[in-house]
C-alpha positions, 0 to 999 in steps of 0.5 A: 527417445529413452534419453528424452524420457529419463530428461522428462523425469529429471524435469518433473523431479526439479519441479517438484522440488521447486513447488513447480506445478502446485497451485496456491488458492488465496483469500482477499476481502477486497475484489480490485475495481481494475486490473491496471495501476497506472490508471486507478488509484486503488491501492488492493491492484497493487497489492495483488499485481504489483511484482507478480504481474507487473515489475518496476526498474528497481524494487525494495526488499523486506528491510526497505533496501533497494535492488535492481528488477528490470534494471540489472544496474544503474548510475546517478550523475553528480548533480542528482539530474541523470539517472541512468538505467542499463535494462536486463537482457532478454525481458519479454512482456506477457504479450511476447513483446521486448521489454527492452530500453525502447519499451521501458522509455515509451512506457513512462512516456505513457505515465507522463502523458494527462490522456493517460489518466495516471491517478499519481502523475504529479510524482513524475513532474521533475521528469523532463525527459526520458531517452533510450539507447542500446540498453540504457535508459536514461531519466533527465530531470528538471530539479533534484528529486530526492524520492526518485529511485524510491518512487520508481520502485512502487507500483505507480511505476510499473512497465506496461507494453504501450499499445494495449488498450485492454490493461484494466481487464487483461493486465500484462507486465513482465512479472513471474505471473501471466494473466489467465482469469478475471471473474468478477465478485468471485476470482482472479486467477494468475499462472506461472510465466513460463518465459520469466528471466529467473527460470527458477522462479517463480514456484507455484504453477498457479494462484487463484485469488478468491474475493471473500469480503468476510472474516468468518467466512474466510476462516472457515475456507481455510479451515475446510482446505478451500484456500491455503492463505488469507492475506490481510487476515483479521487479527482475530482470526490470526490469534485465533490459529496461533495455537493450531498446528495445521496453520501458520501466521506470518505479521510484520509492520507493513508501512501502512498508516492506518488514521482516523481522517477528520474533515477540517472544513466542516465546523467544528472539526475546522477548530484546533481545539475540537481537533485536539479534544478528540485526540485526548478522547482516543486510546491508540494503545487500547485500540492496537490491544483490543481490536488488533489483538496487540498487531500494529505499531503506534504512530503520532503522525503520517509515517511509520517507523519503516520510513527514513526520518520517522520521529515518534510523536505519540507523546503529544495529546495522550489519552486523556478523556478529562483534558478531552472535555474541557477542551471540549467546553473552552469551544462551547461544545460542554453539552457534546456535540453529534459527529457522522463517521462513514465507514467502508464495510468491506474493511473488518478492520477499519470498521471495528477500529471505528466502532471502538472510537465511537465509544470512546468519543461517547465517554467525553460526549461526542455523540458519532454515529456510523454509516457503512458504506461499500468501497465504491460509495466510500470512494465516491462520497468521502475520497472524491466528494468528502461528505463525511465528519470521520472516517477510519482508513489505511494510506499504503506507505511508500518508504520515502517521506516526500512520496508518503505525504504527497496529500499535504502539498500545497496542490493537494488542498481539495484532498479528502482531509486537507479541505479546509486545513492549510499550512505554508509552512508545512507545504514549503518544508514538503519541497524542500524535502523533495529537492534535498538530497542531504540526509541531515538535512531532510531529517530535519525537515520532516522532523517539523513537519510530522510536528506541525501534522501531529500539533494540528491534528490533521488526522488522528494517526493511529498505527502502523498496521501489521500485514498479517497473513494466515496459512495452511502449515505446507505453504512456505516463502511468504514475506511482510514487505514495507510496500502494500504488496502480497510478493508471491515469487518464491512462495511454495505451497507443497503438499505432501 
């Protein structure tokens, strides 16, 4: 009993150290519309549940290096067709079922199947087929596919437990967090996986994310002690507690490509020369300085510096407001023209990114008027049924370019922004890209193609958003990774 009690004070004492048994309380401005990624696109489920909830194969770390997590170690046949995976022993899901070889295989058997719904299924088409024996799994492929292992680190790859019909609302995966609370338009609440295959991981006994869409009010939480970090904190706010002691902000490129998406099929933004007045009309440093407070990275097309191959083209269509209105009138358009740019509300950023485009473009006579919009109504109008002229949003990187451009293939041309626009040239380099595996030559290839993108204005591209997190001084182990992704695994919150 006396060996047992003094065993007890050595455990207490170890989690202490860790951080076992405190509690992070976490602000986010956007509730997810579900808890499953593999079937709902909404890039804030990953950003929450993808490496705390759910795992993948193999994963990136915070210099877009891979590493195994469920896979301990894999090998790559010669001729780039055969991947093959040796899974960790001892995984079990949430639901106390075997994550071994077999789960793993059924499991992308399920991303594979069109009843699934899997909102990105088309990334796995050169999966031919995938088998499983002792604690191997095997990926045969149809083609080489260059963005393979890059793919199967994203949270569109996550391993589920096939047979569950409940994902969207009780999510389980193998992850450092288990599932407890789902309360709509208030919270999420996760706790610690007793049964994780790193025992020391992950620190925090139990994270609650509050849904607070609005800065001011996310603010005054942290100020007040109800929440110990803001995850996609404004950069308002961040320069705002810079000063402060009691507070830390922890920013880096986050790999996500905020634009101004422009709807090519609607006249006159269907025109080159409207499209490339409106690039001279913007400032893209002004807008980084003056609404993001100097956080963000400059960009010329749909990548960003964190991935392979970026070639900087924000050279072409400098701020020019002169260059903006005679172009403006070579179109016809010398009397300006009336634009609609529909905004989602529940992103600060975006919408204030938004308004200061506006003013911009009024300079040259572009008369845009803004329309806030919920994220379901964003969703539906502008990303399903693109009803909009602009709309300022971000597209979460995923380190490859192929799997980063996925919007400009030849079968996406109903894709909100691609409607009305086309390029065979570009779509045949975006399958060379896919099946190249020479570095020389992929550069080369998405060298052109972030030429043609920037050359035609198919957006205007504005930044590499910066992740800024703002915390209270105790919490500790937060880190920017190049995915769209709040890793909380050995993240500590002490309070002494």
């Amino acid at each position: 009993m006396k060996r047992q009690t003094v065993l007890g004070l050595v455990t207490l004492a170890l989690g202490a150290w860790l951080g076992v048994g405190s509690e992070l309380v976490v602000a986010v401005s956007t509730e997810p519309p579900s808890l499953d990624p593999t079937t709902n696109a909404a890039a804030v489920i990953k950003f929450l549940l993808h490496h705390n909830v759910y795992e993948c194969l193999v994963q990136f770390d915070a210099e877009a290096k891979l590493h195994g997590q469920l896979a301990a170690s894999w090998e790559v046949s010669e001729d780039g067709l055969q991947y093959t995976f040796h899974i960790r022993d001892g995984v079990v899901f949430h639901d106390g079922t075997p994550c071994d070889a077999e789960a793993v295989r059924r499991s992308f058997l399920r991303t594979l199947d069109p009843g699934t719904g899997h909102p990105n299924r088309s990334f796995y088409a050169a999966v031919q087929d995938v088998s499983a024996e002792g604690d191997r799994v095997r990926f045969v492929l149809r083609y080489p596919y260059a963005p393979f292992l890059a793919l199967l680190a994203l949270g569109d790859s996550v391993v589920v437990p096939v047979g569950r019909t409940d994902l969207a609302v009780r999510p389980a995966g193998t992850g450092p967090f288990r599932f407890d609370e789902w309360r709509p338009a208030d919270r999420l609440t996760l706790r610690r996986n007793d049964a994780y295959y790193f025992p020391d991981r992950p620190r925090l006994d139990r994270v609650t994310v509050r849904f607070i869409p609005d800065p001011s009010a996310q603010l005054a939480a942290l100020r007040a002690g109800d929440v110990d970090l803001v995850a996609e904190v404004t950069p308002e706010i961040a320069f705002a507690l810079s000063a402060d002691p009691r507070f830390r902000v922890v920013s880096g490129p986050s790999n996500v490509v905020q634009i101004m998406a422009i709807n090519n099929a609607r006249p006159p933004l269907d025109r080159l020369d409207v499209r490339r007045a409106l690039a001279h009309a913007i400032d893209r440093q002004a807008i980084i300085a003056q609404v993001f407070f100097g956080y963000g990275t400059p960009i010329g097309s749909h990548l960003t510096p964190a991935v392979p191959f970026y070639v900087d083209m924000t050279h072409l269509f400098p701020y020019d407001p002169p260059a903006a209105r005679r172009l403006l009138a070579q179109a016809g358009y010398g009397g300006g023209l009336s634009l609609r740019m529909v905004l989602p509300s529940n992103y600060a950023q975006h919408v204030r990114t938004g308004e200061f485009i506006v003013a911009q473009l009024a300079a040259v006579g572009i008369r845009a008027t803004i329309e806030l919009v919920d994220w379901n109504t964003w969703l539906d109008r502008v990303f399903t049924r693109a009803d909009y002229d602009l709309t300022v949003i971000g597209h979460a990187g995923r380190v490859d370019p192929a799997l980063m451009l996925t919007g400009y293939a030849a079968d996406r041309r109903d894709y909100y922004f691609r409607r009305g626009w086309s390029s065979e040239e570009l779509e045949t380099l975006l399958v060379q890209g896919v099946i190249t595996a020479d570095p020389d030559l992929r550069r080369a290839i998405y060298g052109r193609v972030q030429e043609i993108l920037a050359e035609e204005v198919v957006n205007y591209y504005i930044q590499d958003m910066a992740a800024i997190h703002a915390l209270r001084a105790h919490v500790t182990g937060v880190e920017v990774l190049p995915l769209y992704v709040l890793d909380l695994t050995s993240v500590e919150a002490r309070r002494d």
